[in-house]
C-alpha positions as CSV (number, residue, x, y, z in Angstrom):
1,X,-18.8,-57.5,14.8
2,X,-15.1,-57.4,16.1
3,X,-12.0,-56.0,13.9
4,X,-8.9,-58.0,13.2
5,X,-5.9,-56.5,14.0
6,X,-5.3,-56.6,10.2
7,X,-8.5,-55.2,9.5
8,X,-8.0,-52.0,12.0
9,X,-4.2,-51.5,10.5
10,X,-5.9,-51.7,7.2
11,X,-8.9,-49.1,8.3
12,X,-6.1,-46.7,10.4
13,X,-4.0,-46.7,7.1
14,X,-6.7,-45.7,4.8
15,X,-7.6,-42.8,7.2
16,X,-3.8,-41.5,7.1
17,X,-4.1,-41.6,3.7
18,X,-7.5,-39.6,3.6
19,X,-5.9,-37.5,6.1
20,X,-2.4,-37.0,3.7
21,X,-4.8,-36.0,0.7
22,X,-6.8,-33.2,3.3
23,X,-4.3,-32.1,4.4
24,X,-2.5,-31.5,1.1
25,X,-5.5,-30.1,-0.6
26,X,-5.6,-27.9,2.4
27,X,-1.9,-26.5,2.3
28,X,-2.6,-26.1,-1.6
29,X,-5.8,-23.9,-1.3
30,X,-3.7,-22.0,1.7
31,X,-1.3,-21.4,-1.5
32,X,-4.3,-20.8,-3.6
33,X,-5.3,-18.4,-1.6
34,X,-2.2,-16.4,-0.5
35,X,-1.3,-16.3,-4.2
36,X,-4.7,-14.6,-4.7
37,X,-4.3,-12.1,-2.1
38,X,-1.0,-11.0,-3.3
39,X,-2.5,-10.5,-6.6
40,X,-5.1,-8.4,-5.4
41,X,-2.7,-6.6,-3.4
42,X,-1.0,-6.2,-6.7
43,X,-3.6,-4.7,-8.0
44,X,-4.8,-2.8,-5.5
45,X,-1.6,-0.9,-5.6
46,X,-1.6,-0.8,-9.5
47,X,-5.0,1.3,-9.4
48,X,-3.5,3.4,-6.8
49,X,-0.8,4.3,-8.7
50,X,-2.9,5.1,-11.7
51,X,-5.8,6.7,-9.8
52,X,-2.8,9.0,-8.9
53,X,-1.4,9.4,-12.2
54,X,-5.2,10.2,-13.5
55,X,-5.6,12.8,-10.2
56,X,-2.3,14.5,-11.3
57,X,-3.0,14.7,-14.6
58,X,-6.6,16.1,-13.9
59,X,-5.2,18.9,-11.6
60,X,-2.6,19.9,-14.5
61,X,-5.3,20.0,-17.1
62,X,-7.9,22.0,-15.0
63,X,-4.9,24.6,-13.6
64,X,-4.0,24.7,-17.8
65,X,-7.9,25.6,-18.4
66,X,-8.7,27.7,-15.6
67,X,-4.9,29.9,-16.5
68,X,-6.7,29.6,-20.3
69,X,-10.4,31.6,-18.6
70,X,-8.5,33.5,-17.0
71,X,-6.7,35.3,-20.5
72,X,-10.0,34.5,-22.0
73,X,-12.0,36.9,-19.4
74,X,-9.3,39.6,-19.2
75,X,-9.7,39.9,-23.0
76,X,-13.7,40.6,-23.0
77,X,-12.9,42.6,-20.0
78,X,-10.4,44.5,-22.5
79,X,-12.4,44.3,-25.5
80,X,-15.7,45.6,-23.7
81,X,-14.2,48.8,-22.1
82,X,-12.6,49.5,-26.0
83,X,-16.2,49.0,-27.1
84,X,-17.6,51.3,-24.2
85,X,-15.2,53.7,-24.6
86,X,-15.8,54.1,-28.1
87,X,-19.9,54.4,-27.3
88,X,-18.5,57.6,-24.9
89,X,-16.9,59.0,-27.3
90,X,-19.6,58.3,-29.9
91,X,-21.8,59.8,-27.4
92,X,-20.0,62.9,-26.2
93,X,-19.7,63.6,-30.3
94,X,-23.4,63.3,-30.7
95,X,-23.8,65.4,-27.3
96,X,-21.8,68.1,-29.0
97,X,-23.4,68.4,-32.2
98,X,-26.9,68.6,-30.6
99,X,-25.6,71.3,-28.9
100,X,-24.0,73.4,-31.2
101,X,-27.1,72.9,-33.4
102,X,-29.5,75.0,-30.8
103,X,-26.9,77.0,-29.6
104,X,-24.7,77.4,-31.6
């Protein structure tokens, strides 16, 4: 069945039309979809940032804690050679008695 000359300027302008709205709905998901990305960029960067804050804090608090051990060690370290020193003497006192009980 032939076209009219009306008929194909009537079938040509529907098409442009179609075509119009594609095309539109494609630059608006390219927007869609650049505006995404730069969100996730956004935060991307935002977690970086506190991933970093979180890391730096960490490493303060575990430098704070292990400095804390350290004192903490040093004292039992200090406390146990008081405790062994008063053992020796305790000893050395007992030592001496048992021998001025036989010999002396």
């Amino acid at each position: 069945m032939p076209f009219t000359l009306e008929q194909l300027a009537e079938e040509v302008f529907t098409l442009r039309g179609a075509y119009n709205g594609i095309s539109d709905d494609v630059k608006e998901l390219k927007h869609q979809g650049q505006e995404s990305y730069n969100k996730t960029e956004r935060d991307k960067t935002e977690l970086i940032d506190r991933i970093e804050r979180n890391k730096t804090e960490l490493i303060e608090r575990i430098e704070r804690d292990k400095t804390e051990l350290i004192e903490r060690i040093e004292k039992s370290k200090t406390d146990m050679i008081k405790w062994m020193f008063v053992f020796w003497i305790g000893q050395l006192a007992a030592l001496v008695a048992i021998i001025k009980i036989f010999f002396g």
